[in-house]
C-alpha positions in Angstrom: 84.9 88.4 92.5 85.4 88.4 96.5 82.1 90.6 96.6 80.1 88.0 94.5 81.4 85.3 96.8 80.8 87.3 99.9 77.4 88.2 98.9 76.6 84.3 98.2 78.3 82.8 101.5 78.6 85.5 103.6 75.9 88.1 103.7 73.2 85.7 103.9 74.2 84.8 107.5 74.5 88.3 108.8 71.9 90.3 110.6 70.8 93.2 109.1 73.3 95.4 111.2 76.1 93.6 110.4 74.9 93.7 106.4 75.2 97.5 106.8 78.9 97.2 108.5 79.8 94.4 105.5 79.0 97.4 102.7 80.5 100.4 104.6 83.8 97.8 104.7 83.0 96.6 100.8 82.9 100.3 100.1 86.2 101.7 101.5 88.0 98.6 100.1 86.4 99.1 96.7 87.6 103.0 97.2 91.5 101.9 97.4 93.1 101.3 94.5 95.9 98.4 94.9 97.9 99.2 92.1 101.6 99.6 93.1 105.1 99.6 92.1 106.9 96.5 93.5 109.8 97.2 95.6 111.6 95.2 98.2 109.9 94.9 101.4 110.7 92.9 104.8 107.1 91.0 104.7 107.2 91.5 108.9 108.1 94.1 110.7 107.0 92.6 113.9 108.6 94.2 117.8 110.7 91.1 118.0 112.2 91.4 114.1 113.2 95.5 115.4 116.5 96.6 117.5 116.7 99.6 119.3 118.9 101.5 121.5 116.4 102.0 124.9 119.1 105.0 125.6 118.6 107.1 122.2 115.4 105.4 121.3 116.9 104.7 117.8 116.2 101.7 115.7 119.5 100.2 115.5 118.7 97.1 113.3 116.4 94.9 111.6 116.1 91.0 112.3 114.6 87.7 109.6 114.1 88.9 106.0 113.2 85.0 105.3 109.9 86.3 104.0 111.7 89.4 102.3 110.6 89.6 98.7 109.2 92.0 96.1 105.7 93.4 97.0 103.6 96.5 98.2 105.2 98.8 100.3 102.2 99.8 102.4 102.2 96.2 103.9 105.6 97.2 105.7 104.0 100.3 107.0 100.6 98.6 107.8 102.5 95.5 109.7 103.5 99.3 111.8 100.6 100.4 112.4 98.5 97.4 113.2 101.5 96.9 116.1 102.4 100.5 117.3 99.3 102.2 116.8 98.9 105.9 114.7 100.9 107.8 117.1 104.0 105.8 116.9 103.3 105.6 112.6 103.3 109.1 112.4 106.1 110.0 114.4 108.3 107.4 111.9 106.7 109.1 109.0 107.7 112.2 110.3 110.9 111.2 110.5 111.6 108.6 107.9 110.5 110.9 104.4 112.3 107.9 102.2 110.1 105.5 103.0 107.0 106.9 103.5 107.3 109.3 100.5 107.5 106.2 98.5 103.4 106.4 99.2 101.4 108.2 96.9 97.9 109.5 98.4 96.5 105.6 97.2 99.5 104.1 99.1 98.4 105.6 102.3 95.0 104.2 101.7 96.0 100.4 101.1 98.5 100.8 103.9 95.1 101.3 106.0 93.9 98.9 104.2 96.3 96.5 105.0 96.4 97.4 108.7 92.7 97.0 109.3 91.1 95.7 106.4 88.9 99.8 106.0 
């Protein structure tokens, strides 16, 4: 449905460069499948909702669950991502196996998804 309405509203204003950008994005998102099992996520993991320790470097607490609810882990781990970049990701995955094992091989791909829309 968001591809039929693209391809009406969208796509007809693009130049042809951009058309071929618009179906290489189409096509990765269509790739990802969304399916998930619901668990409790903090809805923004922003810099300013994170404490840390500057002397350790560990995370020492988590600020504002008012949009806490029930939804897709990856969106957690994409709000990461988009922020502190692959480096810092990957390091946390490294070292925080509960949450990221929670990903199967499609929740790593809608946690891109959700980062940066590919």
């Amino acid at each position: 449905m968001l591809r039929e309405r693209a391809d009406r509203l969208v796509v007809p204003l693009l130049w042809k460069h951009q058309r071929q950008w618009f179906d290489e994005l189409f096509k990765a998102i269509e790739a990802v499948s969304f399916e998930h099992k619901p668990r409790l996520i903090h809805g923004d993991l922003a810099p300013y909702h994170l404490l840390h320790d500057p002397e350790s470097g560990h995370l020492t607490g988590v600020l504002d669950f008012g949009v806490a609810g029930l939804g897709d882990p990856a969106t957690d781990l994409a709000c990461l991502l988009s922020v502190w970049g692959e480096r810092f990701t990957g390091r946390l995955a490294h070292q925080w196996h509960a949450a990221f094992d929670s990903l199967t091989a499609p929740g790593w791909s809608r946690w891109r998804c959700h980062s940066n829309g590919r």
